[in-house]
Structures are given as structure tokens and as C-alpha cells.
N, C-alpha and C positions, 0 to 999 in steps of 0.2 A: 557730410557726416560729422566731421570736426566742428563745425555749430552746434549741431543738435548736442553733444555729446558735451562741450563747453555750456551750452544754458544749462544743461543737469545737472554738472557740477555746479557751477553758479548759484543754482536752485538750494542744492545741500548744503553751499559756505552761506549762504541768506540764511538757510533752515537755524541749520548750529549758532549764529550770529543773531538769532533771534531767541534763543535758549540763552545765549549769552549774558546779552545785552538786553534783558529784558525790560522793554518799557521804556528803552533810550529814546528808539525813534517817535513815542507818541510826545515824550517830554520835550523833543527838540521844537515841536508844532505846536505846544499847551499854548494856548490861549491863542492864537492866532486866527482867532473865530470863524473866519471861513473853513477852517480843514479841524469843526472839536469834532469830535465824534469819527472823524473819516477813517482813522485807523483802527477800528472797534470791530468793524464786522468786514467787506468783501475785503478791503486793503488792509487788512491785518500783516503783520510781518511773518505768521507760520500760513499765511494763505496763498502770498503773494510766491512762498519758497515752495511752496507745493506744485503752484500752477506751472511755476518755472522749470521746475524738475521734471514732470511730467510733462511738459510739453516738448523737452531734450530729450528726455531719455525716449519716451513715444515716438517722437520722432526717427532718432536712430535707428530704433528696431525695425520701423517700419520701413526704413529708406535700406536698411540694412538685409531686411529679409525677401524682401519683396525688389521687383524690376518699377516699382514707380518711379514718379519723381520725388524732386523737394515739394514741390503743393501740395501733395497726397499726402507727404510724409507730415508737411507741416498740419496741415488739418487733419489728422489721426493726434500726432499732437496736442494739436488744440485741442482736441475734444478729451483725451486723458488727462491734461492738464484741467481742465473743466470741473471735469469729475472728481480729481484729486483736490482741488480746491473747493470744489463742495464739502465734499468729505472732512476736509479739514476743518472747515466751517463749521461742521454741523459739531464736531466733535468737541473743537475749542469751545463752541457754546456750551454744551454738554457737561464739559468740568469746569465752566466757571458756574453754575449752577448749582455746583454741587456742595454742598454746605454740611462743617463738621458740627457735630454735638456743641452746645453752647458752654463757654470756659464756665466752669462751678465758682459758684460767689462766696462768700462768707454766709449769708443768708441763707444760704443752702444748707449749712450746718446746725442748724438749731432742729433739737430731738436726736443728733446723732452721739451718743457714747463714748467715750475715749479714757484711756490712764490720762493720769498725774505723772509726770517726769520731773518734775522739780515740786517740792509742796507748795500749797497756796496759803500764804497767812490771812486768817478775817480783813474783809476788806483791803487785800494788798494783791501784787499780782503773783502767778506759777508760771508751768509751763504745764500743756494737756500733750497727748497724742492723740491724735482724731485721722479717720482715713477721709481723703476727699477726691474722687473719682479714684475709687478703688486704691492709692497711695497714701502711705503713712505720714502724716504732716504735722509738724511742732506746731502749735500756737501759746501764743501767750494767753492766760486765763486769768480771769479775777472771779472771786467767790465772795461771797459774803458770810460765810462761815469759814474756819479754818479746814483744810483738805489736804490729808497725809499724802508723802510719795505711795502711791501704785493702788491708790485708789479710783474706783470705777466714779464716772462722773458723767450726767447729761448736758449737754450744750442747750441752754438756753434763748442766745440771744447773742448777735455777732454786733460786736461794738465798732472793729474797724475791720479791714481786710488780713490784721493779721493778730484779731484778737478777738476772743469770746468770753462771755460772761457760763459760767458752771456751776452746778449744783450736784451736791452727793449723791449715788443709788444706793436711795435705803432699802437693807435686805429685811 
């Protein structure tokens, strides 16, 4: 019982160790061309803590609750650990799959609205507010007409990632 019950533990300090340390153990092996890819999918480090756990802790119960033996107990094991690393498998796939909304560009910002926070002189630069994913963001603006503080202005055309070209909303 004190095996079974040492791999489970064992199983949970790999698990934690692999939250950790994420990404150590594939780094240690990069480039070593026989083993790219090997830690990617069944030898993963949250697959291999799974199987492990599950195969102790499975174990235990079964050697625990029941008059078998260790064999019995071990392949009850083995097969929870099995399962458990499948599971994990399917799962890590799962959220690395999963992909957030693409970062908003500067480019994104042309036709959107915003005040003047600092004025803009003819042909010189200001400062706009503009919202970009829903948040208030300073850029710097250049106009080619003159543009008073706290006037409504359209985005044009995105010059770099933290400036845009503006023109007035005439009422």
C-alpha cells in the first residue's frame, strides 16, 4: 500500500512541478532531434503526473478495499491511470486550441471617434482619446487643419502603432 500511495504522491509533486516549471523539461530536450516533438502529446509532463497518480492512488483503493492482491491492484491502477491520462490529454489539447480575440491594431482604428485631450496645431501633433477594445487610449494625432481641446474628431488613418492621423466632426 505504501508504493501505491508514494507513486500518487509522486504523481501530484510531477503534476505541481509541471505548472511550475513550465516548459523546462521540453527546453532541456530542444533540439536533440530524436525526442522534438516527444513531449507534446502522450509524454507530456501533466500526462505522465496523471497516469502516475492514478495509477497510486487506483491502486491503494483497490488493494485497500478489497482482499486482492498487488497484480489486481496494480492493473485496476493501470487502467485509472490510463484513463486519467487520456483525460488529461484530451483536455491539454483542448486549451491549447483555444484562441483569444486577436490584439486590436492601430488599423482597426480608422472611422472610430474620439476627443482632443491636448489641441492639435495645423499640420503639428495633439493628443485624441479613442476607445480600443472597449478602453480609453491616449494617442497621439496629427491633423492638418487646426483642432481645439475637446473637440469631436474622426480617425482617419493609423500612422504608427501609437498615432493617428484626425479630422474634425462637422456638425
Amino acid at each position: 500500500m505504501t508504493v501505491f500511495l508514494g507513486l500518487g504522491i509522486a504523481g501530484i509533486v510531477l503534476l505541481v512541478l509541471s505548472l511550475v516549471l513550465d516548459g523546462v523539461l521540453e527546453g532541456l530536450f530542444e533540439g536533440a532531434g530524436v525526442l522534438d516533438g516527444l513531449f507534446d502529446g502522450l509524454l507530456s509532463l501533466p500526462v505522465v503526473a496523471g497516469f502516475v497518480s492514478m495509477l497510486g492512488f487506483g491502486g491503494a483503493i483497490v488493494l485497500g478495499t478489497t482482499g486482492l492482491g498487488a497484480g489486481p491492484a496494480t492493473a485496476a491502477g493501470t487502467c485509472a491511470g490510463a484513463g486519467a491520462g487520456w483525460l488529461t490529454l484530451r483536455l491539454t489539447r483542448a486549451l491549447m486550441r483555444d484562441q483569444s480575440a486577436p490584439t486590436p491594431r492601430g488599423g482597426d482604428l480608422v472611422g472610430t471617434a474620439g476627443s482632443v485631450v491636448t489641441a492639435i496645431p495645423a499640420d503639428g501633433y495633439g493628443e485624441v482619446l479613442l476607445r480600443l477594445g472597449g478602453q480609453p487610449v491616449k494617442f497621439a494625432a496629427r491633423s492638418t487643419v487646426a483642432v481645439a481641446r475637446g473637440a469631436e474628431v474622426w480617425v482617419d488613418a493609423s500612422l504608427s502603432p501609437t498615432s493617428v492621423t484626425v479630422r474634425p466632426v462637422e456638425r
